[in-house]
N, C-alpha and C positions, 0 to 999 in steps of 0.2 A: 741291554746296551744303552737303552733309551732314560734309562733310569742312573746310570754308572756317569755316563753325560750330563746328565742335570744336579751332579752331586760332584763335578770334578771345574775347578772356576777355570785352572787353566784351558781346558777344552772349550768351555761356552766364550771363552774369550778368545779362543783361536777360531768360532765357528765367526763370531760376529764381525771379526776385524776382517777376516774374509769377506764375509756379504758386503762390508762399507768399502772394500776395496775399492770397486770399479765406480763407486757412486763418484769420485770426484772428477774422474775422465769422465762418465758418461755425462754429468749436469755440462762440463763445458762442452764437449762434441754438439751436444744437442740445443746449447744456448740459442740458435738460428729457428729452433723448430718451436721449441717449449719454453714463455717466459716464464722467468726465476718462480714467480710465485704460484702461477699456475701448475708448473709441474709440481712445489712442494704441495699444493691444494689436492691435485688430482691422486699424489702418492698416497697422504692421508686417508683420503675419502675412501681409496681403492682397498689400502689394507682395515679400513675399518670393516670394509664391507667382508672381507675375507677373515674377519676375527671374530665377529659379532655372533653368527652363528654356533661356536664352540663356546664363546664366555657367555652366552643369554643363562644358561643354569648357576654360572656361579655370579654372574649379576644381582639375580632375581636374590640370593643368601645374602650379598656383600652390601647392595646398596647402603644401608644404613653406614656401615663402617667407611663407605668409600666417600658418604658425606659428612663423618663428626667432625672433619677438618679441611670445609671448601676450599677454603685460601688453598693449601699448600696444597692440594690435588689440581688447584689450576696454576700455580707458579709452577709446578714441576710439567704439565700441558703447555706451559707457554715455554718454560727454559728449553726441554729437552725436545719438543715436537714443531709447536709454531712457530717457534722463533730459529733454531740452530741452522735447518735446511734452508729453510729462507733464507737464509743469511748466506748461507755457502754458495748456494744457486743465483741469489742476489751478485754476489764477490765473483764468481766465475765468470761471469757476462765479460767482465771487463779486466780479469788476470788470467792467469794458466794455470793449469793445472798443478804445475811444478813448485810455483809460488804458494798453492793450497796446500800441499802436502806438506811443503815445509814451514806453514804458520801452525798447519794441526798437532805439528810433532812438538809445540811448545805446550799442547794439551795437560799433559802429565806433570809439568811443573805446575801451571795455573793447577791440576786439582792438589797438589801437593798446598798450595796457597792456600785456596779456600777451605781444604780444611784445619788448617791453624787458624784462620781468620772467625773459621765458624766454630768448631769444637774445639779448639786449641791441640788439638793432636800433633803431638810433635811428628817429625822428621825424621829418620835415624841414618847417621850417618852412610851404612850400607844403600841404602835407599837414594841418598843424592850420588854417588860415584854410580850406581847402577845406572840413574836415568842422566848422565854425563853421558855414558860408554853409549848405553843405545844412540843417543842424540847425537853421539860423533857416526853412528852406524848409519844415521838415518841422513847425513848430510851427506855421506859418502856416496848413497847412492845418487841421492842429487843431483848431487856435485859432478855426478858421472867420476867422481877418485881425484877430480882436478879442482885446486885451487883458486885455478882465472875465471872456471865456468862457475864458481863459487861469487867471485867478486864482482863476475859481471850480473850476477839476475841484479833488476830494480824494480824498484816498489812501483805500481801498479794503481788506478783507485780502488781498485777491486780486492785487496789484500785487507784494508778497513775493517770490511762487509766481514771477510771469513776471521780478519783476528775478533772480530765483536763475538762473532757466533761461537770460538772456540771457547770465551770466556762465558757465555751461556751455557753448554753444556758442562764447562767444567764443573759451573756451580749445581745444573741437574745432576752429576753423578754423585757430589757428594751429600745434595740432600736427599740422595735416593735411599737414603737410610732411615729416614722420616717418613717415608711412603706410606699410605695405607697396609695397614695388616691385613690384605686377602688374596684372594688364588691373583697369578700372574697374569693369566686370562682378562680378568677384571678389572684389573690396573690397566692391562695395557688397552683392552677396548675402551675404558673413561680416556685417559689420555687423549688416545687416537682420536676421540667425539670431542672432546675438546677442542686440542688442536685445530682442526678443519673447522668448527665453528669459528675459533678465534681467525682462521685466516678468510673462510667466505668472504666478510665483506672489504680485503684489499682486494681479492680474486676477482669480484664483480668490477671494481675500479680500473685495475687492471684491464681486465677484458673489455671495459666498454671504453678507456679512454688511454688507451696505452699501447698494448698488443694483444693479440688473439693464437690461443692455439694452432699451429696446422694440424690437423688430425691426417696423417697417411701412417703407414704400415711400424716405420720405426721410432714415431712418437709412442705408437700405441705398446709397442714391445718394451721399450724406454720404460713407458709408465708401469707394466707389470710388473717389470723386473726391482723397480722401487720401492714398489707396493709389496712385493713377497721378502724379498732379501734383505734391505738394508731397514728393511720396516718391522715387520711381524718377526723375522728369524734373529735378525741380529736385536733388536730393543728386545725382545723372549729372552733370549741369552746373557748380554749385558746386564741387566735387571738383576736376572737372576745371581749372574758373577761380583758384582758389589754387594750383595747381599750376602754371600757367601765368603768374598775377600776384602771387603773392603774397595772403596773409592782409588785410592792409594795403590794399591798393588794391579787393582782393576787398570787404571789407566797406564800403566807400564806400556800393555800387549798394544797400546796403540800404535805401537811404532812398527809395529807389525804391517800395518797397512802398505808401506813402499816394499816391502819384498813379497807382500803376495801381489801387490801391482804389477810389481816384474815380473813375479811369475806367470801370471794369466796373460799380461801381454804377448810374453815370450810362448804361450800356450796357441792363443787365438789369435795375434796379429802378426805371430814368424817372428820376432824381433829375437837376437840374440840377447841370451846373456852372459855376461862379459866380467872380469874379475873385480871389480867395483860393485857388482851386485851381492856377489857372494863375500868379500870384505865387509860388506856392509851389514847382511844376514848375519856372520858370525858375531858380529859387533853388537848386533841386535839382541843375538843367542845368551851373547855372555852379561847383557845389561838385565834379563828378564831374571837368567839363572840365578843372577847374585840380589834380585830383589825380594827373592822369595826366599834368602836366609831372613831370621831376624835377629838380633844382639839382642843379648838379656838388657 
């Protein structure tokens, strides 16, 4: 099963947009407890620690290959690890959640950008009416189905922060095709070592002349759950589904994230779901289905 998974893109994309669902409620919920950087510090550090163990044997084969090309083994540590989280966790502090969700859902254009801007890879028409249709699905949920609650959100300073971040990952996913040639493992423990180096010495600044961790019970669950889901499980997954579909069709499933939102809400906080959720799922449904035709 475990093998049928790792060879199918739409499922490693439906596990990952899963795991990143809750990350952008839980960074704002927890904005009072965990500053922005220190949670993306502690997620790092945590899932390294949690990975290093399994990649140490394909480390010790890879090295050489994971260093013929420093540079982009650490642009793609700074795009997709130090810098993206940070940045969301940063924007959260001072917008909502609701405003995050609907900056990330312009993700899939931005990667659609970068890679004409970097490969020239065209577009195909199928391909923009699909990510229309989702992007009307994903405002609908929003939107809550209304107009006014449309017109009424406003910009935030904290919307900056996450639209910067979403144009840093965009440009991670599409040069994740440039990646080192070795096991996944060892990609994603450099990365992860990466990352957390590059962020230590804001983390220290942070901590010593900004704010300080609280460490009680739901910081520390916070941090776990960072460290295993939207870290080691969903970048494992993601990795692998660009790899296998491309940048471009990869970031479609992103729009996935507001209706498993609602669903887990609707699972773990009682919240109904309401006919705007499901308009918007089906919207989503038929944006993903019609990107994975392609025209001769």
């Amino acid at each position: 099963m475990l093998r049928a998974v790792w060879s199918t893109p739409a499922l490693l994309l439906i596990v990952s947009t899963l795991c990143w669902s809750g990350n952008f409620v839980l960074g704002r919920a927890m904005h009072e407890h965990v500053p922005p950087i220190g949670l993306a510090f502690w997620r790092w550090t945590g899932a390294l620690l949690l990975v290093v163990g399994f990649a140490a044997p394909h480390l010790r084969r890879d090295w050489t290959a994971l260093w013929t090309e420093p540079l982009r083994l650490v642009l793609l540590s700074f795009l997709g690890v130090a810098s993206f989280n940070s940045l969301v966790y940063l924007g959260l502090n001072t917008t909502t959640a609701t405003n995050a969700v609907l900056l990330q859902s312009v993700m899939p254009l931005m990667i659609f950008l970068a890679s004409y801007a970097i490969y020239r890879e065209a577009v195909q028409p199928v391909q923009v009416i699909a990510l229309a249709i989702s992007l009307v699905g994903v405002t609908t949920i929003i939107s809550h189905g209304s107009m006014a609650a449309l017109l009424s959100l406003s910009l935030r300073p904290g919307d900056g922060w996450v639209l910067l971040a979403v144009v840093f990952y965009a440009l991670y996913s599409v040069l994740l095709r440039r990646r080192p040639q070795v096991h996944p493992l060892s990609f994603l423990a450099a990365t992860f070592a990466l990352g957390a180096l590059m962020l230590l010495p804001v983390y220290l600044a942070e901590h010593l002349a900004v704010r300080r961790i609280q460490v009680d019970g739901p910081t520390l669950a916070s941090i776990v759950y960072v460290a295993i889901f939207p870290s080691v499980v969903a970048y494992l997954c993601f990795n692998r589904a660009v790899e296998l579909a491309g940048p471009n069709r990869a970031g479609q499933y992103l729009h996935l994230m507001p209706v498993f939102g609602s669903a887990l809400a609707a699972l773990f906080v009682g919240e109904r779901l309401a006919w705007f959720h499901w308009a918007g799922a089906g919207l989503i449904a038929c944006g993903i289905l019609l990107a994975r035709k392609r025209t001769p």
